[in-house]
N, C-alpha and C positions, 0 to 999 in steps of 0.2 A: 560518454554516456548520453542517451538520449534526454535528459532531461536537463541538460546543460544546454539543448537547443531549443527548448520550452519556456519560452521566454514570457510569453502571454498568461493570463490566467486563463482564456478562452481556450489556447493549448494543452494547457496540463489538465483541463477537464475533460476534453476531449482524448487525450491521452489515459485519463483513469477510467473512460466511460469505455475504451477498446478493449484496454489490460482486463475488467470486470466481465465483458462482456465473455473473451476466450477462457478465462476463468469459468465461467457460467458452463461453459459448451464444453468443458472438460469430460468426456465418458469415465466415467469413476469405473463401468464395468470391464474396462480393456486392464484394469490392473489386477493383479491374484485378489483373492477375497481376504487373507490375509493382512493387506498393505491397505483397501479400500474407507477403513475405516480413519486412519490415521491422514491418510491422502484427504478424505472428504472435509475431517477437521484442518487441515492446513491452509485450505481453500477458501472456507469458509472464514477463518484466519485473517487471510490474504487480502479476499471481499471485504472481509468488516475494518481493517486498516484502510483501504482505500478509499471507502466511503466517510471515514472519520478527516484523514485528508483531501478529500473534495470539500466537504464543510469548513474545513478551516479555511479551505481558499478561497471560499464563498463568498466567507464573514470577512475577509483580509486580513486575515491574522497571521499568513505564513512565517514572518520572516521571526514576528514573535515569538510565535509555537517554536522555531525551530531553533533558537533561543534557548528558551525553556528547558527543550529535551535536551541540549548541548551541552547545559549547565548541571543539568539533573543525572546525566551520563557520565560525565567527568567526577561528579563526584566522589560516583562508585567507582573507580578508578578506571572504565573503561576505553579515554581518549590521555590518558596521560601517557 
């Protein structure tokens, strides 16, 4: 996966600022009007996950946060 060669924080920023970017530039009208709605909320989605992950790596928290959700995830039974 590419982000096993993201080694940097300066990388994976630049890696979230590309991923957001083709996000952005997505034409939601080349889908039926049907699908467009549900498309634009996933997206939207998508962006706002990314951007929560850019700040965590900002502030240096990665390895913390990912910590956190690991613990919070296993819980509910879904890494056992």
């Amino acid at each position: 996966m590419i982000l096993d060669k993201l080694l940097e924080k300066k990388d994976l920023e630049i890696y979230i600022d590309t991923r957001i970017k083709r996000l952005l530039s997505i034409n939601i009208t080349q889908f039926p009007e049907k699908q467009r709605g549900k498309i634009s909320e996933r997206i939207k989605g998508r962006i706002s996950e990314l951007r929560e992950l850019k700040k965590i790596i900002r502030q240096s928290r990665l390895k913390d946060m990912s910590k956190q959700y690991w613990r919070e995830s296993s819980k509910d039974g879904e890494f056992k």
